[in-house]
Structures are given as structure tokens and as C-alpha cells.
MARZASE-499909 format. One record per residue (C-alpha): residue in three letters; y, z, x; residue number from 0. Coordinates in Angstrom, 2 decimals, decimal comma. Last residue first. Layout:
N
(ketor 'ALA'; (Y; Z; X); NUM)
...
//
This chain:
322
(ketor 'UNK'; (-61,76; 116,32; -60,56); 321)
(ketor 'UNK'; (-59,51; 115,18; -58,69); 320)
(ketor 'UNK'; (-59,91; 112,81; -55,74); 319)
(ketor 'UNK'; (-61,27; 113,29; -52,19); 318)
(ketor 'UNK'; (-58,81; 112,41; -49,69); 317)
(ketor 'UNK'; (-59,72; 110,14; -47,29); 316)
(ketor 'UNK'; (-61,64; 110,34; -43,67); 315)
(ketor 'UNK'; (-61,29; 114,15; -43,56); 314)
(ketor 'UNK'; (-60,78; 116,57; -40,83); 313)
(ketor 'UNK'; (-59,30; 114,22; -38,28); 312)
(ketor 'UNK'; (-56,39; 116,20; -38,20); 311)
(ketor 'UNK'; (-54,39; 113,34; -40,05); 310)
(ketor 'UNK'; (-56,91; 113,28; -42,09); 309)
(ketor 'UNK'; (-56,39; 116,56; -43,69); 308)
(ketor 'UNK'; (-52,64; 115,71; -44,02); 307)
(ketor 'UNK'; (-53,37; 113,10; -45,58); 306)
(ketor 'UNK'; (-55,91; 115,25; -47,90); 305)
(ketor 'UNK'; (-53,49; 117,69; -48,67); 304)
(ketor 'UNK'; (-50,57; 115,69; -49,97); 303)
(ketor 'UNK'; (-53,42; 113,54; -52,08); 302)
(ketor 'UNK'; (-54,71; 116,51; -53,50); 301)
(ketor 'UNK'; (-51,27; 117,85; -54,53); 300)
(ketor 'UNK'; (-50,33; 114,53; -56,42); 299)
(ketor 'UNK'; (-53,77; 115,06; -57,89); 298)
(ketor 'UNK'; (-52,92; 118,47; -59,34); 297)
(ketor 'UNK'; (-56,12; 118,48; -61,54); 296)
(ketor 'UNK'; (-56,38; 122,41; -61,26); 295)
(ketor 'UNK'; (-59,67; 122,33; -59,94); 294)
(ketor 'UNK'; (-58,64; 119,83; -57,71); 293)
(ketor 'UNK'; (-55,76; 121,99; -56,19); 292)
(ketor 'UNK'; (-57,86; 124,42; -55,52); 291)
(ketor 'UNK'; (-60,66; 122,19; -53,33); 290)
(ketor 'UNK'; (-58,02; 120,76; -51,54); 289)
(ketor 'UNK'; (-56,62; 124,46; -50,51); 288)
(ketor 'UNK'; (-60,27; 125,18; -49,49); 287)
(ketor 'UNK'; (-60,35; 122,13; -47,33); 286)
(ketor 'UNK'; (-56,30; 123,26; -46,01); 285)
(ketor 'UNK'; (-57,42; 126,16; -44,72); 284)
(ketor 'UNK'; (-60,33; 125,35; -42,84); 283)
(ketor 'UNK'; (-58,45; 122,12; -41,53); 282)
(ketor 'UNK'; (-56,01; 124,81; -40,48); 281)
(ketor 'UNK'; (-58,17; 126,92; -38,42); 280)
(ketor 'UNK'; (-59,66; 124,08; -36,57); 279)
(ketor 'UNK'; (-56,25; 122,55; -35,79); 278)
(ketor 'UNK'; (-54,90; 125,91; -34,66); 277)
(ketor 'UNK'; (-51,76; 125,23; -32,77); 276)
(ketor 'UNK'; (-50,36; 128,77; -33,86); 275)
(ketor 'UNK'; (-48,13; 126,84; -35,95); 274)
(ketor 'UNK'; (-50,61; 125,06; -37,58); 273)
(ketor 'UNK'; (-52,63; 128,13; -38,49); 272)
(ketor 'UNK'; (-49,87; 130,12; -40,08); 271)
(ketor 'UNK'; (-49,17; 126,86; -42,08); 270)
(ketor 'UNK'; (-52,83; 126,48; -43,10); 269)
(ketor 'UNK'; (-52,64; 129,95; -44,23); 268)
(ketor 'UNK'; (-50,09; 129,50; -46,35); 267)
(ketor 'UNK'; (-51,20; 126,73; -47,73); 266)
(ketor 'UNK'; (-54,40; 128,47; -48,36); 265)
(ketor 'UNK'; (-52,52; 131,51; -49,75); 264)
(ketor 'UNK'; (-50,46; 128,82; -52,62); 263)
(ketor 'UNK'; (-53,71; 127,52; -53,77); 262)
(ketor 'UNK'; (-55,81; 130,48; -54,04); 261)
(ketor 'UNK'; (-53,04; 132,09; -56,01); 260)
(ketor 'UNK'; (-53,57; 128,68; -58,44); 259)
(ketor 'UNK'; (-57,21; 128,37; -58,25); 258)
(ketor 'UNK'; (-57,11; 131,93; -60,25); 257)
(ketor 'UNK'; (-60,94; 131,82; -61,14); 256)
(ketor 'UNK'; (-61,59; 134,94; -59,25); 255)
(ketor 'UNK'; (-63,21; 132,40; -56,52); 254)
(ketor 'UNK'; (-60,56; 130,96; -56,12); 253)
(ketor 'UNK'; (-58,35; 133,81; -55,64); 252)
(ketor 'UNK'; (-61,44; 135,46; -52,77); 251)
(ketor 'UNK'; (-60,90; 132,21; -51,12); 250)
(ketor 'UNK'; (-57,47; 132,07; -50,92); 249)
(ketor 'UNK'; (-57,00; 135,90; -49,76); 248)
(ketor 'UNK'; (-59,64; 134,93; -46,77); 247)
(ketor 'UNK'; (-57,50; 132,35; -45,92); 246)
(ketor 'UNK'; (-54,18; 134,81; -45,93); 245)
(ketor 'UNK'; (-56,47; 137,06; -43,93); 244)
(ketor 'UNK'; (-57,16; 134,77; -41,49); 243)
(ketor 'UNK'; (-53,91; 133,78; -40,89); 242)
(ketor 'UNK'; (-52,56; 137,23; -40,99); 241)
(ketor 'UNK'; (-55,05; 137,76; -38,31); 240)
(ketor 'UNK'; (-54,50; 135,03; -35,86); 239)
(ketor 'UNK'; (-50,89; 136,44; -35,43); 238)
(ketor 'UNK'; (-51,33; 140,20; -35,22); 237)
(ketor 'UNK'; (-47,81; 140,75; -35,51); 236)
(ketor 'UNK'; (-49,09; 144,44; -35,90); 235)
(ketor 'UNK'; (-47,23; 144,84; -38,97); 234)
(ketor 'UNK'; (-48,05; 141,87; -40,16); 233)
(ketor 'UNK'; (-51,69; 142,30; -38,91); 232)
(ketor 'UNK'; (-51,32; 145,45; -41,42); 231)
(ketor 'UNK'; (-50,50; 144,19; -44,61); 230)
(ketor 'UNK'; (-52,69; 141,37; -44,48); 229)
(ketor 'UNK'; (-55,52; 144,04; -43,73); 228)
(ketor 'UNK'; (-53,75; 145,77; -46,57); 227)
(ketor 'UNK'; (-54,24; 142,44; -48,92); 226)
(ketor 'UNK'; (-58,16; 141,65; -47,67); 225)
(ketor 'UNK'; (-59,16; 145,54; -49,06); 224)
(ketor 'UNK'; (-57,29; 144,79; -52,15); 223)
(ketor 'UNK'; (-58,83; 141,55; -52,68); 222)
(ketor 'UNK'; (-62,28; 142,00; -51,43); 221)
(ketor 'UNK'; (-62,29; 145,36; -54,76); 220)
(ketor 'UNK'; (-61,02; 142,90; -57,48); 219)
(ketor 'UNK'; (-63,44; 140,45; -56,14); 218)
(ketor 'UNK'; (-66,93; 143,14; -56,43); 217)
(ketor 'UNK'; (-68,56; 139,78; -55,92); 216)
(ketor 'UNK'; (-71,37; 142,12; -53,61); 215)
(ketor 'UNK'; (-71,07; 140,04; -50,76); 214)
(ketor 'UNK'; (-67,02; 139,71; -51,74); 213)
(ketor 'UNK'; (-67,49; 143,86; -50,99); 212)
(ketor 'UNK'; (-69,17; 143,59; -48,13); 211)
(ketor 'UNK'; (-66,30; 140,93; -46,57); 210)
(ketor 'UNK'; (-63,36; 142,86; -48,14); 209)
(ketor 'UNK'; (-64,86; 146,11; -45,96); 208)
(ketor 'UNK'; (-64,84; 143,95; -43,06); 207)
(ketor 'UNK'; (-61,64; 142,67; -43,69); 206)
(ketor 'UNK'; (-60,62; 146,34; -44,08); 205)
(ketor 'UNK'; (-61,57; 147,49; -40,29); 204)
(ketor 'UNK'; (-59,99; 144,39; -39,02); 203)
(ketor 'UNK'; (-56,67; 145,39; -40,28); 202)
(ketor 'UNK'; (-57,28; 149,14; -38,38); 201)
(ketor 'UNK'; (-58,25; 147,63; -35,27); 200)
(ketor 'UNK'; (-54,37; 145,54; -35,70); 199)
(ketor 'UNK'; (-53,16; 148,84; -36,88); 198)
(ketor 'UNK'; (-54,10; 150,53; -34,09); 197)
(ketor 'UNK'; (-52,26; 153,84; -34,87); 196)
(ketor 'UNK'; (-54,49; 156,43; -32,70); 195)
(ketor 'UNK'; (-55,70; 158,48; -36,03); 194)
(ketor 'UNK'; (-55,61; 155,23; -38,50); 193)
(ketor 'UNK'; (-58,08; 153,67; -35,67); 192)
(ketor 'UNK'; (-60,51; 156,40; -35,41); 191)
(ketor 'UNK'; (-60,67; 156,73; -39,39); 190)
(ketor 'UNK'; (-61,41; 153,03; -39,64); 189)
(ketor 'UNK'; (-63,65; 153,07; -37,29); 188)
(ketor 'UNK'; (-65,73; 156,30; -39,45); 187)
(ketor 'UNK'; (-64,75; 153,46; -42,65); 186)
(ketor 'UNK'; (-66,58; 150,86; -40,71); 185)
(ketor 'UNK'; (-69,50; 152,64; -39,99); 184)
(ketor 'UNK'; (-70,23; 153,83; -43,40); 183)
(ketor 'UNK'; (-69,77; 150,38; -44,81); 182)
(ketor 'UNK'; (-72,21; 149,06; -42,34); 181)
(ketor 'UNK'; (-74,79; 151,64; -43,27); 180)
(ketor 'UNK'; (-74,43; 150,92; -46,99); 179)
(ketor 'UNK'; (-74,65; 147,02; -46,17); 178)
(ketor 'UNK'; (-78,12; 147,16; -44,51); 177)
(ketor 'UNK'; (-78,82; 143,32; -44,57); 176)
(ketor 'UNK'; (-79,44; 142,58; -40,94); 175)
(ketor 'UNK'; (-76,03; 140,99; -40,50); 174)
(ketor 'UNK'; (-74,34; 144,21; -42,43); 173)
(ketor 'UNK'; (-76,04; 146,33; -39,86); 172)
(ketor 'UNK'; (-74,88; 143,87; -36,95); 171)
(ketor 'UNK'; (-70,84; 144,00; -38,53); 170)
(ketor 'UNK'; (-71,01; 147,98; -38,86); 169)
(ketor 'UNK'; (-72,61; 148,13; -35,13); 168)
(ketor 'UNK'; (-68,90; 146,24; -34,39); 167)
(ketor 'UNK'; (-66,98; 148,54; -36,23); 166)
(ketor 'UNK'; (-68,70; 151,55; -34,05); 165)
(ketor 'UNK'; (-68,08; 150,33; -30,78); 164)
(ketor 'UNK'; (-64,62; 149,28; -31,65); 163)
(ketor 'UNK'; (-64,23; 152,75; -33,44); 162)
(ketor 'UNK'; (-65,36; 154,25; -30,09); 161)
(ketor 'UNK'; (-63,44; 152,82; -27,63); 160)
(ketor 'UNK'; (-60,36; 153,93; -29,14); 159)
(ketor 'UNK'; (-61,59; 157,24; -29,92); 158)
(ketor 'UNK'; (-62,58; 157,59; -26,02); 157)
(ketor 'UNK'; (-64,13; 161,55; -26,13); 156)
(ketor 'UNK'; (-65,69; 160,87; -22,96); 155)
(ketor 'UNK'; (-68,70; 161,76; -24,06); 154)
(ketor 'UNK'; (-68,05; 159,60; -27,01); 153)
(ketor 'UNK'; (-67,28; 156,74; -25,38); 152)
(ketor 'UNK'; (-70,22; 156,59; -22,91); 151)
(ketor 'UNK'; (-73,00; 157,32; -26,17); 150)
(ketor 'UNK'; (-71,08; 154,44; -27,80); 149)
(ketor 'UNK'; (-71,57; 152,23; -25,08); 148)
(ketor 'UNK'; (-74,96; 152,59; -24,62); 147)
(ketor 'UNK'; (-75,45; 151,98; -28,57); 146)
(ketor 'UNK'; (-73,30; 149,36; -27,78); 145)
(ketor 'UNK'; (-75,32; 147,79; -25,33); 144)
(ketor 'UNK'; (-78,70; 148,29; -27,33); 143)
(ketor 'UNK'; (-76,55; 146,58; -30,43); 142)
(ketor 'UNK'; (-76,57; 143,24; -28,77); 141)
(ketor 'UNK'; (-79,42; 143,43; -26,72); 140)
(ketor 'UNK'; (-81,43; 143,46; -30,40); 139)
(ketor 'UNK'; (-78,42; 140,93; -31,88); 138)
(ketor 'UNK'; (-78,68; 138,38; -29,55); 137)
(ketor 'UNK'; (-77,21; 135,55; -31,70); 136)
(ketor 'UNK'; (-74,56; 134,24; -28,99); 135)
(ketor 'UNK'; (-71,65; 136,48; -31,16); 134)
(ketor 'UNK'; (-73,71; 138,82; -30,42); 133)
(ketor 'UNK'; (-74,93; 138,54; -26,80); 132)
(ketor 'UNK'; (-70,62; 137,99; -26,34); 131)
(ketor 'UNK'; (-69,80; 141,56; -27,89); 130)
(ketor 'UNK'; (-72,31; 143,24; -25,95); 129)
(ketor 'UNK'; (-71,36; 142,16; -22,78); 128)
(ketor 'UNK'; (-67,39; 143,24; -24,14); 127)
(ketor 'UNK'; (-68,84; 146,76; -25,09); 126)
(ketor 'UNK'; (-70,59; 147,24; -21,88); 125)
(ketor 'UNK'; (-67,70; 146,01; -19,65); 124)
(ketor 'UNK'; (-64,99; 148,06; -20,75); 123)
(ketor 'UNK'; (-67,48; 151,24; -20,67); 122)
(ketor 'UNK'; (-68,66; 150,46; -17,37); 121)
(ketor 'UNK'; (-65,07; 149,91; -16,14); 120)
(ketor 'UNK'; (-63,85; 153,55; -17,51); 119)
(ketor 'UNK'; (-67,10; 154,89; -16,14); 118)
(ketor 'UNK'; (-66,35; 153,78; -12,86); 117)
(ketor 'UNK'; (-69,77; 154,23; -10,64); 116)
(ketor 'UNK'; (-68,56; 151,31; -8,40); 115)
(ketor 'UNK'; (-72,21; 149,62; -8,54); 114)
(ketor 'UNK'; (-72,32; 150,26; -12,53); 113)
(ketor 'UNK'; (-69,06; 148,33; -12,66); 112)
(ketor 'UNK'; (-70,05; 145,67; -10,50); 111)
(ketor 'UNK'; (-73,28; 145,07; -12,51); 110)
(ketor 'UNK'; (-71,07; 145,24; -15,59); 109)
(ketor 'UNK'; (-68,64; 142,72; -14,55); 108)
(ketor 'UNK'; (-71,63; 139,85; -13,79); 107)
(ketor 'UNK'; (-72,58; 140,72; -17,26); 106)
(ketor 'UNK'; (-69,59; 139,93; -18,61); 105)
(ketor 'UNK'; (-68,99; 136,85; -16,80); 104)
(ketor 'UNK'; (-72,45; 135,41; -17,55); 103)
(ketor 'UNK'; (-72,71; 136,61; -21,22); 102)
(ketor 'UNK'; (-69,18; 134,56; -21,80); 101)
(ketor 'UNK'; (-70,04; 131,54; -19,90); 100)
(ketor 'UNK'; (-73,07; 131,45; -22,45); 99)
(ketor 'UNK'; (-71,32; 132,12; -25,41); 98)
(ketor 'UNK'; (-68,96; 129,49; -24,80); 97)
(ketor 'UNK'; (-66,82; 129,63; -28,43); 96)
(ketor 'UNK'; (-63,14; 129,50; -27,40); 95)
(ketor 'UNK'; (-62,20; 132,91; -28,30); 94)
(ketor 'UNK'; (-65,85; 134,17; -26,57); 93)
(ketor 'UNK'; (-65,21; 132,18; -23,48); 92)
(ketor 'UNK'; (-61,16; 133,33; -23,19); 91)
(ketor 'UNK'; (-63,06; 136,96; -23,70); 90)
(ketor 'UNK'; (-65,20; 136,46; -20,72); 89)
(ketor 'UNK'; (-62,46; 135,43; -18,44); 88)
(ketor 'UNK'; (-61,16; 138,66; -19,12); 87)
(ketor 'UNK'; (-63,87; 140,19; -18,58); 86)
(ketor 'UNK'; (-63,89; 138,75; -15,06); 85)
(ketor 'UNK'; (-60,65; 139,55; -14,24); 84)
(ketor 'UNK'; (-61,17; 143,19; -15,04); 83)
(ketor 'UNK'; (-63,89; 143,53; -12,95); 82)
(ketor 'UNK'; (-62,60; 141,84; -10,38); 81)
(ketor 'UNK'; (-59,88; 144,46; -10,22); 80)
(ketor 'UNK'; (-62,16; 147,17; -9,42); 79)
(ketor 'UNK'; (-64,15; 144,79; -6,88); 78)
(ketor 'UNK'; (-61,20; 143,81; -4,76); 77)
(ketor 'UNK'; (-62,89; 141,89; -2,69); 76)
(ketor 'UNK'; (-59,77; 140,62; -1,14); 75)
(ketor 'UNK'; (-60,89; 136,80; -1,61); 74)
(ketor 'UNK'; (-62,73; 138,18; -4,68); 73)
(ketor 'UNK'; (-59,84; 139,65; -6,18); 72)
(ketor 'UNK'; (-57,51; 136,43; -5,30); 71)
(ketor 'UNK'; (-60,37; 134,26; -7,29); 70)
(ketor 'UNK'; (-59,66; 136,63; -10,40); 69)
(ketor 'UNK'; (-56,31; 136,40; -10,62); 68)
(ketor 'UNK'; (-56,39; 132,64; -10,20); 67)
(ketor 'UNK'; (-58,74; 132,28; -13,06); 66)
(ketor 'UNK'; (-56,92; 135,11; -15,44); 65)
(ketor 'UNK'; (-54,08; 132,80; -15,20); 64)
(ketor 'UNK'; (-55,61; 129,60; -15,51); 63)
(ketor 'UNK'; (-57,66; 131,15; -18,81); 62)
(ketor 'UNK'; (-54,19; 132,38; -20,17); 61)
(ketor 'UNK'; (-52,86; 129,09; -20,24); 60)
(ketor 'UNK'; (-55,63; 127,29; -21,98); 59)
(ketor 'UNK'; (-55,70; 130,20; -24,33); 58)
(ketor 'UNK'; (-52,05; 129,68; -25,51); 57)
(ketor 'UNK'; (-52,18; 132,10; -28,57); 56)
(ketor 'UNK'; (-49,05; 133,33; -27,77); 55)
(ketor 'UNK'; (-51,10; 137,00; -27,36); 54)
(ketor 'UNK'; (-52,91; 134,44; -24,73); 53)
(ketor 'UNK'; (-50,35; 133,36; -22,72); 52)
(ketor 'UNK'; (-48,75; 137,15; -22,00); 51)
(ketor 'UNK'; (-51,96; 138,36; -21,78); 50)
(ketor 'UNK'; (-52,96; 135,65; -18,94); 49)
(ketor 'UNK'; (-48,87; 136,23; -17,34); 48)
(ketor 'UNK'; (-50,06; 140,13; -17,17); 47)
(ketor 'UNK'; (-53,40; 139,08; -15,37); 46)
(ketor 'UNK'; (-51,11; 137,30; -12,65); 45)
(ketor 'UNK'; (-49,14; 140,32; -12,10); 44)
(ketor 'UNK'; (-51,92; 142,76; -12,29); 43)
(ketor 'UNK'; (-53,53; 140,19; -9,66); 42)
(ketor 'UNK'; (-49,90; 139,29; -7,57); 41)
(ketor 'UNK'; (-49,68; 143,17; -6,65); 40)
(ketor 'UNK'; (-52,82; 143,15; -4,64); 39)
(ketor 'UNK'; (-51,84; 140,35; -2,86); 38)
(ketor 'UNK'; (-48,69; 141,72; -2,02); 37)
(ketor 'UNK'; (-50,21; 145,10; -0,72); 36)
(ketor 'UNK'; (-50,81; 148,13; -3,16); 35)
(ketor 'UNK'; (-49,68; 150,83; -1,45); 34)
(ketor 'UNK'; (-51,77; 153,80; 0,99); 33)
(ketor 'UNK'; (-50,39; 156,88; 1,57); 32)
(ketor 'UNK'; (-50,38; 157,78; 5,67); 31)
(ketor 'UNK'; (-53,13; 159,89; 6,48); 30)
(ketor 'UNK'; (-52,08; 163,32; 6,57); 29)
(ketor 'UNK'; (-51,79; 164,16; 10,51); 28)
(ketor 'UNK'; (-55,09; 166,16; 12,64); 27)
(ketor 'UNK'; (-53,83; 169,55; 13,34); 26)
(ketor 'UNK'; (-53,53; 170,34; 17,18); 25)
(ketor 'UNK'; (-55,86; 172,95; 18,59); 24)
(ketor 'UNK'; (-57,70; 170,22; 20,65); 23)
(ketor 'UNK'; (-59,11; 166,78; 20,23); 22)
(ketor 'UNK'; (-58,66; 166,78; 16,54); 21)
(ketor 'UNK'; (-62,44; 166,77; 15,50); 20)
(ketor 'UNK'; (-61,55; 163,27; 14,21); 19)
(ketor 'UNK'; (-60,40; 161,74; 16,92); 18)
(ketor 'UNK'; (-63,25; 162,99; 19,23); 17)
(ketor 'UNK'; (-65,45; 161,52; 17,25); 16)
(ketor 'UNK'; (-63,71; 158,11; 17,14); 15)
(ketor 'UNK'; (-63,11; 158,55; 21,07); 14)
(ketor 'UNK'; (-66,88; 159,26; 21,34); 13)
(ketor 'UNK'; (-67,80; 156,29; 19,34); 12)
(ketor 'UNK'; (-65,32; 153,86; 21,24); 11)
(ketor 'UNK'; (-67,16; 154,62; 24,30); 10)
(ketor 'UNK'; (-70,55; 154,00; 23,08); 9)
(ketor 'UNK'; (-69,94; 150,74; 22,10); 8)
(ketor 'UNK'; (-70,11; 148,72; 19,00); 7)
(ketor 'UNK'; (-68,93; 151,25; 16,53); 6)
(ketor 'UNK'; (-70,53; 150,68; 13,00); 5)
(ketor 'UNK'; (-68,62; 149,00; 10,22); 4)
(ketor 'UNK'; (-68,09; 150,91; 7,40); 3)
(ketor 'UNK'; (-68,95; 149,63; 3,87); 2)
(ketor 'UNK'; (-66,15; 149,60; 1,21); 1)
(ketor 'UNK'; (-62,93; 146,67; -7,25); 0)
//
């Protein structure tokens, strides 16, 4: 992310010709070897700042980043890198909800990919197209890209690729109700990820094993698979992870009947979310921590919570104990 320009006049044809016949016995020079110009440079450079931003959760950031990269690509139609600026302006859409900017970017990366015949970018672009039709509801285009995708990764033999691909057909067949399919396609990610070490890909892997086995109320079971995903994003330093799983760990407690645990990982997670500058994600947290604490009639606790509840805006007043 190159069409020739024909000669003008006759003249300048011939010498072109004659150019590259040699003019002679005389062996024609290596061409010199081409470097990335300035410009060039400043798009990995600018789409290294948008990671940077957005593994600090600083989306905002990262979307200005991955903005200016992208508009430099186009002004050098650079279509390999454009690409890979537009996906990743697809994935700030998908963090931040935009389904429909999402689908557009994505899809707009495909067609370029299929037009430079990259496979690499193809297979990038599939899986993230696919990713935003599903999270938009689309689930029939949804898993047709994958499917697409998957075939791509495994003729390349892309493990990586793969487990994604195959984690994410899990989550549709769960959607549509077939929970012993998803379960077998999450553990065949799960072996793809423990292979290459993506513990983060890994984590998810287990949440989504917790979340068929809490469909089930097998608790005992959502617990341990929600503790090593906890396990895991800590390793990975997977930051909106552990605070997901911590939430996830509250909800599964309470629902045990131990309001207490659920208590203590809500706050937890509430913390994890507030520090990440998650207001969404820690009004979540601190609901279900609310709803703990007035199950075990800790009303000083319940009015804690709920200020700081409204302080978010998530609750008008704090609901009392029950």
C-alpha cells in the first residue's frame, strides 16, 4: 500500500527502449536499492505512538495517531500501509462501540488488500471485517468472513491467526445456541495460543469457557476457568482483562451465594476500571458490588458505593439495604 505512465512522444519511447536493451554490449547497472523516504518512515512511526496510546488505554489518543498515519498513506498512496491504518482505525470504532465506522474502514481495507494480492493483508483485514459485522449483529457475513479467513490461515499454516479465527466462530456458535461446538472451538484456540505463548489469547480463551459454563450454572467450573484467565491477563498485563475478569469473578461469587467474595472482586474491579479511566466499566462494577453489599445488609457499605455511583452519574441515590 503503481500504474505506469505512458511515454508521450515517440522519441522518448525509443530512448526508453533502447535503455533497457542496454544500448550495446555493456551490462545494464543494478538498480539502486530503494529506502523508505521520511514520509514513509513517519507512518510506522506514527502507528507505533497509536499502539503506544492505546495499550495505555488512551483511545482518544491512539485514534489521532492512527488518523494522521493514515491520511499521510493516502497522500503517498501508500496502499500497503493504508491498509494497516485503516484497520486500525477500525478497531478504535469497535473499542468505542461505532459498528458502522468500523464495517466501513474494514471493508474499505479489504478491497485494497484483495487489489494488492497480499495475503498477509487479506487475512488481517478479513478477520477484523468480520469481527466488526459481529459485534454490529451480522452474524451470517459474520462467520462467512471467518470461515474465509480460516481457510487463508490455515494454508498458510498462521496458528496465530487461526485460534483468533477459531475463538471467535466459538463465540457465534455459542450465540446461536450450539454450546458443544463452541466449547470445542475454543479449547482447539486454546491449544494454538498455549503453543505460540499468547497468554493474553490464551486468557480470553478461558473466559469463554467460564461464560458456557456460568450458562450451564456449572459455578464451581466459571470460577476456575474465570481465575486462570485472571491469572493470565496478569501475566500478560492485559489491563482491560484483569478488570474484566475480576468482574466476572464477582458475579460468578454472588451468584454462588458468597456475596462477600463477590463483594471484595467488584471493588476490585471497579478500581482496575477507574484507573484505566473506565467510567462505564466501573459503574458496572460497582452496581454489582451495591447489589453484594445489600445482600449482606452492610448499609454503611451501600451508602460508600452508591455516592460514589452517583458521582459517575450512574445512580441518582443509593438504593438502601435490603
Amino acid at each position: 500500500m503503481t500504474v505506469r505512465r505512458k511515454w508521450r512522444h515517440a522519441g522518448i519511447s525509443v530512448l526508453a527502449l533502447c535503455a533497457w536493451l542496454g544500448c550495446g554490449s555493456a551490462q545494464p547497472s543494478a538498480p539502486p536499492e530503494l529506502h523508505p523516504g521520511p514520509w514513509a518512515t513517519q507512518v510506522e512511526s506514527l502507528r507505533r505512538q497509536g499502539d503506544h496510546w492505546l495499550a495505555r488505554g488512551d483511545r482518544e489518543r491512539a485514534a489521532e495517531a492512527y488518523e494522521t498515519a493514515r491520511r499521510v498513506a493516502e497522500s503517498l498512496d501508500d496502499r500497503r500501509s493504508l491498509v494497516g491504518t485503516l484497520n486500525d482505525l477500525g478497531r478504535i470504532a469497535v473499542g468505542r462501540g461505532d459498528s458502522s465506522q468500523a464495517i466501513a474502514s474494514h471493508g474499505r481495507a479489504v478491497s485494497l488488500a484483495r487489489e494488492l494480492g497480499v495475503s498477509d493483508l487479506v487475512l488481517e483485514s478479513l478477520t477484523a471485517l468480520g469481527t466488526a459485522q459481529h459485534q454490529a449483529g451480522q452474524r451470517e457475513e459474520s462467520e462467512r468472513l471467518y470461515q474465509e479467513a480460516l481457510e487463508l490461515a490455515e494454508q498458510k499454516g498462521d496458528q496465530g491467526a487461526e485460534a483468533t479465527l477459531r475463538n471467535n466462530l466459538g463465540v457465534l456458535r455459542q450465540a446461536r445456541g450450539d454450546l458443544e461446538q463452541a466449547a470445542r472451538q475454543f479449547r482447539h484456540a486454546m491449544v494454538l495460543n498455549q503453543a505460540a505463548g499468547n497468554l493474553a489469547a490464551e486468557a480470553s480463551n478461558h473466559v469463554n469457557l467460564g461464560m458456557l459454563a456460568e450458562a450451564r450454572q456449572a459455578y464451581d467450573a466459571a470460577e476456575q476457568e474465570f481465575e486462570r484467565a485472571l491469572e493470565l491477563d496478569k501475566a500478560a498485563e492485559h489491563r482491560d482483562g484483569i478488570a474484566a475478569d475480576l468482574l466476572r469473578l464477582g458475579r460468578v461469587a454472588e451468584r454462588r451465594g458468597f456475596p462477600d467474595r463477590g463483594l471484595a472482586f467488584s471493588e476490585r474491579a471497579a478500581h482496575s476500571y477507574l484507573a484505566q479511566g473506565d467510567r462505564v466499566g466501573a459503574g458496572a462494577a460497582l452496581i454489582q458490588a451495591v447489589s453484594c453489599a445489600q445482600k449482606l445488609g452492610r448499609e454503611a457499605d451501600v451508602a460508600r458505593l452508591g455516592q460514589v455511583l452517583k458521582a459517575l452519574g450512574q445512580l441518582s441515590e443509593p438504593a438502601p439495604a435490603r
